[in-house]
C-alpha positions, -999 to +999 in steps of 0.1 A: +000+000+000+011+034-013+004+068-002-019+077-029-050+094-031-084+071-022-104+065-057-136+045-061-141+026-093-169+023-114-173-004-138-201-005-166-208-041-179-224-064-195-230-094-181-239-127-193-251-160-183-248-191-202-269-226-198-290-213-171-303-250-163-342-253-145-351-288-143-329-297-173-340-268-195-318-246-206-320-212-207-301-176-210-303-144-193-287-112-198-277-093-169-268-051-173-251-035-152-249+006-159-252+023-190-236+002-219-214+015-246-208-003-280-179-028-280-147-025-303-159-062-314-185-074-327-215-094-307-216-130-308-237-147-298-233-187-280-236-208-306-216-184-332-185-182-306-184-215-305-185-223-343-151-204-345-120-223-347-088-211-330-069-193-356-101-176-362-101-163-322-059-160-318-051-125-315-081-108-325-100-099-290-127-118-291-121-144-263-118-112-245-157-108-253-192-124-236-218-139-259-251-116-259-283-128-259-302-121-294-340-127-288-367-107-283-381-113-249-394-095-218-369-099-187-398-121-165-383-151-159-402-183-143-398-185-105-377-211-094-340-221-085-316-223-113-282-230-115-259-208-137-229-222-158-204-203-181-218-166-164-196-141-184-192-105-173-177-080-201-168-044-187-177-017-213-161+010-199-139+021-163-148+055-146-127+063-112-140+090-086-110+108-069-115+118-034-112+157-046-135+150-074-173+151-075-176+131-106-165+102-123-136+111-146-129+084-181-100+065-176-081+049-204-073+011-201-035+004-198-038-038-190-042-060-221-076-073-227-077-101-208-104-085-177-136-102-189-146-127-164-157-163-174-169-196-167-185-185-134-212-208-118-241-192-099-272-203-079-300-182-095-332-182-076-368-161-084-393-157-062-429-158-065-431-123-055-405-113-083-378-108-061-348-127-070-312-140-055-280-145-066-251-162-052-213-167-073-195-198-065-163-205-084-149-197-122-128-171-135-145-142-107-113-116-105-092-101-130-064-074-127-068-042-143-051-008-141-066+023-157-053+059-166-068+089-155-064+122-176-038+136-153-015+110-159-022+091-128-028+051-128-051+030-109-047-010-103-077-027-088-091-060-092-124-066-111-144-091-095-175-103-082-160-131-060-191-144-036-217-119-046-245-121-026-276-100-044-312-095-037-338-078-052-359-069-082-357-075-113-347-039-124-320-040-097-307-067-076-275-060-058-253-067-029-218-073-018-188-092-025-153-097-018-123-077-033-091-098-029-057-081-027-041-070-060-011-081-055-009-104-027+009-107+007+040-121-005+044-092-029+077-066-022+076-032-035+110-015-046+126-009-012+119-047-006+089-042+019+062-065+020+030-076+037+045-110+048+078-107+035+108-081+028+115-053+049+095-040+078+109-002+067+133+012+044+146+047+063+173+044+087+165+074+101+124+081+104+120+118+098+097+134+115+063+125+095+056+096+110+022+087+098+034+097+059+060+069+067+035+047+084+016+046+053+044+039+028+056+008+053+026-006+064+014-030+039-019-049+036-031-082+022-062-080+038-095-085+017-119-056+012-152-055+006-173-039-031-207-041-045-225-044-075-259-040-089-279-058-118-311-060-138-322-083-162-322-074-198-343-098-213-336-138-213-332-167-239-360-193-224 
């Protein structure tokens, strides 16, 4: 942990979920998170991703990409508990609020494009009242990312929504999840300190800002806490 200035991100995405099974049906639903913005690829949807070879995907983005959903339905789905395979979430665009800032300022994405996540299972569950639940268990749930911000200054978080817990409506179901470290515990940053690791300090003689050097050798693994909230688009039944 550096002392830098505090900044909250804000992803929008589009989220996907693939085979969502009910009694051995399969179905599709397309969750929307924010306002979207049109992709530098273009939508596929299941079946056409996976008619392409891999020469045809090598080194052109689209891996990078989540299948959309391409029927015309209302977003009611049947009550009942489902269980979500291949849940892909695609973020369309990073916006970071500074702690001097009052809005959210466009960043520019410095990290390859590898921060889709994929393969995610779920347990999906509506409600005969229309409220519904959502719980992530396992897949591909974080993915480094670090965005610019006009000034010059860059921003590494994590993208994930590792054990989301949501509840709500269908126009907007959200809840918590956790944030695990960016870089780890065992991590040491150029004067060799780490969380676990390295150097407790690297001044031999502490000036007089303590807390200023508290913050630079003080590191944290711990895991921190985010949240997220959805709405269904419409659904492939």
């Amino acid at each position: 942990r550096t002392n830098q200035r505090a900044a909250s991100v804000v992803c929008s995405a589009n989220g996907i979920a693939q085979a969502l099974e009910k009694a051995g049906k399969a179905a599709t639903v397309s969750l929307g998170a924010g306002a979207l913005l049109a992709s530098a690829f273009p939508a596929n949807t299941y079946d056409e991703l996976q008619s392409l070879t891999y020469l045809q995907v090598k080194g052109t983005g689209i891996a990078n990409t989540c299948p959309i959903v391409d029927v015309d339905s209302d977003a009611k789905v049947p009550a009942g508990s489902y269980k979500m395979e291949k849940f892909c979430m695609e973020p369309t665009s990073f916006t970071v609020k500074d702690e001097k800032a009052t809005d959210f300022i466009k960043t520019r994405l410095m990290t390859r494009l590898t921060y889709t996540l994929d393969q995610m299972s779920a347990d999906f569950k509506v409600n005969s009242d229309g409220t519904v639940e959502l719980v992530e268990k396992d897949g591909i749930d974080y993915a480094p990312v670090t965005v610019q911000m006009p000034g010059g200054e860059r921003v590494p978080f994590l993208f994930t929504i590792k054990q989301l817990n949501a509840k709500g409506k269908y126009n907007g179901f959200g809840g918590d999840f956790v944030v695990p470290s960016y870089r780890g515990s065992s991590f040491l940053d150029p004067k060799g300190r780490g969380a676990s690791t390295g150097y407790d300090n690297a001044v031999a003689l502490p000036a007089a800002d303590q807390e200023e050097l508290e913050t630079e050798n003080a590191k944290s693994a711990a895991a921190l806490k985010g949240s997220a909230v959805f709405s269904i688009a419409k659904y492939n039944p």
